[in-house]
C-alpha positions as CSV (number, residue, x, y, z in Angstrom):
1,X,-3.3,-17.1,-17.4
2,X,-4.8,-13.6,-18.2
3,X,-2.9,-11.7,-21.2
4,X,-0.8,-8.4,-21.2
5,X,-4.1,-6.7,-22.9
6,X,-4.2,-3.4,-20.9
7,X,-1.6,-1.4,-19.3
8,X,-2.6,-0.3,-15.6
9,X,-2.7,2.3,-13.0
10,X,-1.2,1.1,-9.7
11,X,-2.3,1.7,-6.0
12,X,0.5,1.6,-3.8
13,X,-0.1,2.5,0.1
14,X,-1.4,1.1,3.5
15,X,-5.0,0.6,4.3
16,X,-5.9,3.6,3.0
17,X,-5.8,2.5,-0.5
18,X,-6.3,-1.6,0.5
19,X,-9.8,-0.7,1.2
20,X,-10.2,1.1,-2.1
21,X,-11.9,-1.4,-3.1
22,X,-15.0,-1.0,-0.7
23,X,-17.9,0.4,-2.1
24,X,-17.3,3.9,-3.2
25,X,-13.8,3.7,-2.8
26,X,-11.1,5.5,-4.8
27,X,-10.1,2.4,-6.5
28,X,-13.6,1.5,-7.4
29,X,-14.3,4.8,-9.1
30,X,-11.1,4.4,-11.0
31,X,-11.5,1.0,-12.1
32,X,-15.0,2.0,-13.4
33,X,-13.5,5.5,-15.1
34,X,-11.2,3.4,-16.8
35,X,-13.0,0.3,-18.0
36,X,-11.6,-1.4,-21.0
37,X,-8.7,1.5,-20.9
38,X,-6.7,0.9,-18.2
39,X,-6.8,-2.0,-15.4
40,X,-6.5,-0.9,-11.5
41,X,-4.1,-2.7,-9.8
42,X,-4.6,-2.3,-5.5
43,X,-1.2,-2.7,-3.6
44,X,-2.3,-1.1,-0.5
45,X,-1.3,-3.3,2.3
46,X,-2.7,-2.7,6.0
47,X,-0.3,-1.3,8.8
48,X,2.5,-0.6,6.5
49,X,4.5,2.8,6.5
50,X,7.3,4.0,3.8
51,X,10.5,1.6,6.0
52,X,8.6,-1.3,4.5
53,X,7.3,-0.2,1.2
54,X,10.2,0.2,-0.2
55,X,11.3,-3.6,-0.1
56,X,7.9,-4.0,-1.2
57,X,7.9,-1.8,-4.2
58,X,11.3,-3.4,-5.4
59,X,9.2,-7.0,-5.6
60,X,6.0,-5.4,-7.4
61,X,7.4,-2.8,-9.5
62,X,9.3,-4.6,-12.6
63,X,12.1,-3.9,-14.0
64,X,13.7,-2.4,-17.0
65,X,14.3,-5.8,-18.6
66,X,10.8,-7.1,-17.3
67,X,8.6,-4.5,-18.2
68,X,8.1,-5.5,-21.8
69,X,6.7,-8.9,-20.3
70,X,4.1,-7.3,-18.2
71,X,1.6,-4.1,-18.6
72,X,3.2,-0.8,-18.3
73,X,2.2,1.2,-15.3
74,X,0.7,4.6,-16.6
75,X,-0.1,5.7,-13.5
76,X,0.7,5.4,-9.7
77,X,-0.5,6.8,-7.0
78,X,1.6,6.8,-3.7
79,X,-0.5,7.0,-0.4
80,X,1.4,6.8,3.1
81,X,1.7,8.4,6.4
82,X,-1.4,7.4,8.3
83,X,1.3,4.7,9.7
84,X,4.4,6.4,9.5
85,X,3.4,9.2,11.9
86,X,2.4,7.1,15.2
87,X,4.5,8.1,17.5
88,X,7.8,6.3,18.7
89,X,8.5,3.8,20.2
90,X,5.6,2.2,17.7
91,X,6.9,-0.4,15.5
92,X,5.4,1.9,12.8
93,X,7.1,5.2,13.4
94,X,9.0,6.9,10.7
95,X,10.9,9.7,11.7
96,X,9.4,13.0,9.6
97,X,12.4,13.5,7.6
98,X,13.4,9.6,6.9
99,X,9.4,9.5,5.9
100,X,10.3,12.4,3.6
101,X,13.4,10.7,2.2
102,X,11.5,7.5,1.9
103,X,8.7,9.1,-0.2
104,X,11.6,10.7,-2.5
105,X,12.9,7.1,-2.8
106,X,10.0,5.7,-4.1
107,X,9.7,8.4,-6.7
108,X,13.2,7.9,-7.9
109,X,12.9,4.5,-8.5
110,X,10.2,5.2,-11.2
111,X,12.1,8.3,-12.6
112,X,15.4,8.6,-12.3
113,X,17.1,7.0,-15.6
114,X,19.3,5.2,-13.8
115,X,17.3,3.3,-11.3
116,X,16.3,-0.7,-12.5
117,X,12.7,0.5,-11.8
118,X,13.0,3.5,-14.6
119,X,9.6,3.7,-16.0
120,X,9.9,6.7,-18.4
121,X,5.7,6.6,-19.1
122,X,4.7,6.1,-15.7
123,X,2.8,9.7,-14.3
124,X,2.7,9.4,-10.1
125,X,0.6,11.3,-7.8
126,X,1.6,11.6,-3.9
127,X,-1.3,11.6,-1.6
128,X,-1.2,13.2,1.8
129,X,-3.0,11.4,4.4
130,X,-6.1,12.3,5.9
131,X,-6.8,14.0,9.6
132,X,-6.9,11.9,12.2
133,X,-9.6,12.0,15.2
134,X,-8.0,10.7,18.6
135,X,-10.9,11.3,20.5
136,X,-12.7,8.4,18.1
137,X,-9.0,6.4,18.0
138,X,-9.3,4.2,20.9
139,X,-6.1,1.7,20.3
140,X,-3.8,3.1,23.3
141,X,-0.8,0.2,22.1
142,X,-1.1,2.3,18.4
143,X,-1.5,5.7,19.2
144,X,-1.9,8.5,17.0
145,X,-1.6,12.1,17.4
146,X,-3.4,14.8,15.3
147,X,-1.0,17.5,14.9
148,X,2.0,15.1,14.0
149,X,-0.3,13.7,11.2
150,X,-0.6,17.1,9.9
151,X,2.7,17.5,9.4
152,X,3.0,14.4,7.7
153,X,0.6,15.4,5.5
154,X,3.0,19.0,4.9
155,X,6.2,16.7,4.6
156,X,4.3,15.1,1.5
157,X,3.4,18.8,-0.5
158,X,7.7,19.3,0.3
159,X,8.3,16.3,-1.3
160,X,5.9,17.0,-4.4
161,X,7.5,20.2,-4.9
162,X,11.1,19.2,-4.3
163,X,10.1,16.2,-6.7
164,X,8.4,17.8,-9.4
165,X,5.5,15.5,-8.8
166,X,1.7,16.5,-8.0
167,X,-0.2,16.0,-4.7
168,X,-3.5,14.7,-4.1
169,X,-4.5,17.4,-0.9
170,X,-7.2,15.8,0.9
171,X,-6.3,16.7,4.2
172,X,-7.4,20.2,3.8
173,X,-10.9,19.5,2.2
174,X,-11.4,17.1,4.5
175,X,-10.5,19.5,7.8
176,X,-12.6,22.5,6.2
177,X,-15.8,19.4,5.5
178,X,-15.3,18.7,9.3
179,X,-15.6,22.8,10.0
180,X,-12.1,22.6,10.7
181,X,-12.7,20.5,14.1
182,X,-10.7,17.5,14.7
183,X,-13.8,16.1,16.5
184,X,-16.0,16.6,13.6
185,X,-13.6,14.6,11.4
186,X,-15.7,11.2,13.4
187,X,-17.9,11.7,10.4
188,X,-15.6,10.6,7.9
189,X,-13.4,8.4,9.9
190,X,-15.1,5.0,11.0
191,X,-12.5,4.9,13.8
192,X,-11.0,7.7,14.6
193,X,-8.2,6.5,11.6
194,X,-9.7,4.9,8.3
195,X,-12.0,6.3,6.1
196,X,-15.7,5.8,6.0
197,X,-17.9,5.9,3.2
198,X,-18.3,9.1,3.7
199,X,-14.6,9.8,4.1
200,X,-14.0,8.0,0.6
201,X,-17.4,10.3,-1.0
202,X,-16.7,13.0,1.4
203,X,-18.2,16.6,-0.3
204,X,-15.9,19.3,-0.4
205,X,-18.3,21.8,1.5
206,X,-16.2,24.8,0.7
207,X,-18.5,26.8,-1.2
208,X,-22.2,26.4,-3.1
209,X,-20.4,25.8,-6.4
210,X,-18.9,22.7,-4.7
211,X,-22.0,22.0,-2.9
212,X,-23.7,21.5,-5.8
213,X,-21.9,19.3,-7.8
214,X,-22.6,15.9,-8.7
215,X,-21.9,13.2,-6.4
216,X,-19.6,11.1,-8.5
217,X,-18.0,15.0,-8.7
218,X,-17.2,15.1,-5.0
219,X,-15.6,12.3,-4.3
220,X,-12.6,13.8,-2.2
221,X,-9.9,11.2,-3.2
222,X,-11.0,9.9,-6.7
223,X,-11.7,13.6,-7.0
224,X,-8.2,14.5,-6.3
225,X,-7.1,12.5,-8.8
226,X,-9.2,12.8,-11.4
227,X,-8.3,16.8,-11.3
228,X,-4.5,16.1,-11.4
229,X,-5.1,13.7,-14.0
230,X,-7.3,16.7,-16.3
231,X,-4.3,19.4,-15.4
232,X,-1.1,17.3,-15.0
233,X,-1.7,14.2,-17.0
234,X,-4.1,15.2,-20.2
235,X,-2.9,12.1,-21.8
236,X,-4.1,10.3,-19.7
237,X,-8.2,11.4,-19.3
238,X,-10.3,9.0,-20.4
239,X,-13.2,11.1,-21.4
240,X,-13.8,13.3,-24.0
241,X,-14.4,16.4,-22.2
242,X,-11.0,17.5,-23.2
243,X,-10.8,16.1,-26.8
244,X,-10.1,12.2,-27.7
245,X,-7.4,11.6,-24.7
246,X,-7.5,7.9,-25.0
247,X,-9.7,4.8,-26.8
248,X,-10.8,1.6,-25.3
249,X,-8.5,-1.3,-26.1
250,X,-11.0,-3.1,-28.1
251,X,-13.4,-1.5,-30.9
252,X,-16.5,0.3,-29.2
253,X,-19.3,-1.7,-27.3
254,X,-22.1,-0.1,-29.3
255,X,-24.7,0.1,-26.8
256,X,-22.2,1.4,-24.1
257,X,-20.5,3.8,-26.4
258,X,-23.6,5.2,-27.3
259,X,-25.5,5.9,-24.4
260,X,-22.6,7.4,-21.9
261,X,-21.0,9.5,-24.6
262,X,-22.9,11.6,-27.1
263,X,-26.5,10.1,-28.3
264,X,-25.4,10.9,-31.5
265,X,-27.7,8.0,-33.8
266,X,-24.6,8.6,-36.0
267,X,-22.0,7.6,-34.0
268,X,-24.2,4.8,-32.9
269,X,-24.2,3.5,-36.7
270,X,-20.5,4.3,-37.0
271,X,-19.4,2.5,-34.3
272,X,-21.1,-0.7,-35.5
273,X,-18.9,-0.2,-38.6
274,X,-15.6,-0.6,-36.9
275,X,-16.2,-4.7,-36.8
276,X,-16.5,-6.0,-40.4
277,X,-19.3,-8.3,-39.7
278,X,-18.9,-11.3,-42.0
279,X,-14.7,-11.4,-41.1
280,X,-14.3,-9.6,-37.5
281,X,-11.1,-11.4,-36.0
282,X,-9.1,-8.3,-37.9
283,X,-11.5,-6.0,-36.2
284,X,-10.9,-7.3,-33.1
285,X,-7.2,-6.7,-32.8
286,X,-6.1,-4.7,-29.1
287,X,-5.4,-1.3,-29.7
288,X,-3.2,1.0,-28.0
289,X,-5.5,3.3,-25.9
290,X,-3.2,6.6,-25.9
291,X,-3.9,8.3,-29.1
């Protein structure tokens, strides 16, 4: 019986983003970059390619008449081919261009004005999927074959140019972290397939500038993200690196507030003075967190 408080970003995608949740995953690091701005929502579903999302998506995605009911989706991230590019005759084989097609699809039911999906404030971001080590991928009944999932992972920069939408690229850092070896991919792949922690954490090793930074910096999928979000999306950071972007939904939790933004013993005091004290229900009114 939980309330329409906060709007959402939404995680659509195969296993890829279902275990988002693990520890250190991309939908972990979201969640915890957004707290008390935006929910995450996880619709990644195991062993599913682009034929079946799209069934899918019509279920979870609301419609126009239905999406002043529920929380709008600010953004959504879009995550498949790890599935869609096993070869045929697999049950999960998507042909490159009907992948393609599919991918557009999906897109077009958010944006085009006259789809029952039309979402006109939700941002998306494709995501190509990730190399793939065969050497480590020992399921001979659901094979996989490296070079095919690179050009899956090509087909989804077409469709983000064709589509006008960004791409989250984490093939390449991820080939050029693994010296550009398909056999030293086994580090970030706990199968051959699916990311590790690693893979989720991975460090871009292209240069010492990336080498140095911060760990919650290198995350090569939140990462991803979170750089598309700071050059496609402004409205949508939820720091203050950039200027005020967005406020939490609620007034300031002064302790919070004050030690993981600026320190300042001023801001500390003023944020106290958002909640009048001896009446606070009007203080405590949901706000809307874009500015």
């Amino acid at each position: 019986m939980a309330a329409n408080v906060q709007d959402v970003i939404m995680l659509v995608g195969d296993s890829l983003t279902q275990r988002g949740w693990e520890q250190g995953g991309f939908a972990q690091l979201l969640s915890e970059r957004y707290v008390r701005k935006l929910d995450v929502i996880n619709r990644g579903l195991g062993g599913y390619q682009t034929d079946w999302a799209i069934p899918v998506c019509e279920q979870i995605f609301a419609k126009q008449h239905e999406q002043h009911h529920v929380p709008q989706v600010k953004l959504l991230t879009i995550w498949y081919g790890a599935n869609d590019a096993a070869p045929a005759p697999s049950p999960q084989h998507v042909p490159r261009d009907r992948y393609k097609e599919n991918l557009s699809h999906l897109i077009q039911m958010v944006k085009s004005p006259t789809s029952a999906y039309y979402s006109p404030e939700t941002r998306i971001i494709l995501i190509t999927p990730p190399p793939v080590n065969t050497k480590q991928w020992d399921i001979p009944e659901s094979p996989r074959v490296f070079e095919t999932t690179r050009l899956y992972a090509e087909a989804v920069k077409e469709v983000g140019e064709k589509e006008n939408v960004p791409v989250a690229d984490i093939w390449t850092p991820m080939f050029d972290g693994a010296g550009r070896s398909e056999e030293g991919c086994e580090k970030y792949l706990n199968d051959g397939l699916h990311l590790n922690s690693d893979g989720y954490n991975v460090r871009a090793n292209l240069n010492s500038d990336l080498q140095a930074c911060s760990p919650s910096r290198s995350k090569i999928v939140f990462k991803a993200i979170v750089d598309i979000v700071e050059r496609v999306y402004p409205e949508l950071d939820p720091t203050e690196e950039h200027g005020v972007r967005m406020q939490s939904v609620f007034v300031p939790c002064v302790f919070f507030e004050f030690i993981s933004a600026s320190k300042d013993a001023d801001a500390f005091m003023r944020s106290w003075n958002e909640v009048n004290v001896q009446n606070p229900r009007p203080s405590l009114v949901k706000r809307k967190t874009q500015l």
